[in-house]
N, C-alpha and C positions, 0 to 999 in steps of 0.2 A: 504494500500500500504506500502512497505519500507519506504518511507518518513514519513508515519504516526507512523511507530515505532519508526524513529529514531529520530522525532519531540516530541514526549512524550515521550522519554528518556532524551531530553536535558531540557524538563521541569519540570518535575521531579527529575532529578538532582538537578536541582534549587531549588525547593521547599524543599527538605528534606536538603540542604546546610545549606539553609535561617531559614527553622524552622523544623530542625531535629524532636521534639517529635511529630511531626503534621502525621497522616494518608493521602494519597496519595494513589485516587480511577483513575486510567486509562483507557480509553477507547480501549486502544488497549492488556493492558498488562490482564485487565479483560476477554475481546471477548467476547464471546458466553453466556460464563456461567452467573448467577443473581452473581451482583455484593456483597460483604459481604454487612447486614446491618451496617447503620451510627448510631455510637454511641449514647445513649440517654443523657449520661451523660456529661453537660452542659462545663463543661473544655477541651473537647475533641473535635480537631479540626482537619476535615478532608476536602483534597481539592479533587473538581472533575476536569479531564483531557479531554478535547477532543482534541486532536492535529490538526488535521484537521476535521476543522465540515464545512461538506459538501465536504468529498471525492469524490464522482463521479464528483461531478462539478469540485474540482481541478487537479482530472486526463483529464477530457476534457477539459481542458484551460479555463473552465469558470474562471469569477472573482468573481464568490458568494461565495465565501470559507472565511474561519476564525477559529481562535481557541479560542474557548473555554475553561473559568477557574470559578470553583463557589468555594467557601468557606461555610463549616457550620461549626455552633459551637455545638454540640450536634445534634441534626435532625434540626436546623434551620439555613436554608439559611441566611448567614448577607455578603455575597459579591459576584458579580458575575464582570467578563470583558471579550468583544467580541470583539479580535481584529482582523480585515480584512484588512490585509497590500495592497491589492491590488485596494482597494477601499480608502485606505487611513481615514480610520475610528475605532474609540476608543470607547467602549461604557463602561459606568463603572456605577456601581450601590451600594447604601452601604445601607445597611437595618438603616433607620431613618435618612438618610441623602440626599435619593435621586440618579435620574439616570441623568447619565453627555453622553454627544456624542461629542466626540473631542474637553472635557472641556465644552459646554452648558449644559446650565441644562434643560434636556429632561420634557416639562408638560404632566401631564396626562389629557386623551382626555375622552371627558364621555364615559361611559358603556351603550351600546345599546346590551343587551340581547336578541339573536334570536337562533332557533335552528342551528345547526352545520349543518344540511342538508341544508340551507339557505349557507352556506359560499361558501367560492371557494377555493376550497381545491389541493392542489399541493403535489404532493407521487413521491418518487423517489423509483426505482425500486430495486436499487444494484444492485451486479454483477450477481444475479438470472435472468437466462434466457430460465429456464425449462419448462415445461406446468408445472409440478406440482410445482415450487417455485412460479411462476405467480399466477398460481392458488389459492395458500395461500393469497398468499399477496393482491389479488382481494378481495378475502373473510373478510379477514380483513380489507380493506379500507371499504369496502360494509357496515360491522358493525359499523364503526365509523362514516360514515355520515347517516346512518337509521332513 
């Protein structure tokens, strides 16, 4: 939507303000295309953008929406924060330090390993409402819980 561009315009402002040499990866300024790869080389810091994660739900007044921001240093992730203003919730995560939700410190819960066909799986469609966009996006849901 307009809002999603002009929502990751004002973050990205921010981020290239705050730390001009850093790379700044967008979800909206990317679209379509595979985004460039992330740099290997370990000084090099590139941030990722969602502005609105979970568009359809914030164009239909849901309250499941948030924006997403990750950080790596080279190809590895060292910080991610999911903020959902309408839930009123902060989640923050720093690689070797832990994940925080509105300042608690979030524990991890054991790993119960089952297949993905076992899960319950929730797909948003987008604004694809064709037999053949349906179609696809059938087919690949199909493959990933097989």
């Amino acid at each position: 939507t307009s809002v999603d561009v002009r929502h990751e315009h004002l973050v990205v402002a921010a981020l290239r303000h705050r730390f001009p040499a850093h790379a700044v990866l967008g979800e909206e300024a990317t679209g379509t295309a595979p985004p460039a790869p992330l740099r290997a080389d370990a000084d090099a810091h590139t941030w990722i953008v969602d502005p609105i994660d979970g568009t359809a739900n914030f164009a239909s007044g849901l309250p499941l929406t948030c924006v997403s921001i990750g950080l790596c240093r080279g190809t590895l992730p060292v910080l991610g924060v999911v903020h959902a203003p309408l839930t009123r919730e902060l989640y923050v995560a720093v690689r070797g330090h832990g994940a925080f939700r509105n300042g608690a410190r979030l524990q991890g819960a054991a790993v119960v390993r089952r297949p993905l066909s076992a899960a319950v799986v929730v797909h948003e469609f987008g604004s694809t409402r064709d037999d053949a966009g349906l179609d696809a996006k059938m087919a690949a849901l199909r493959r990933g819980v097989a």
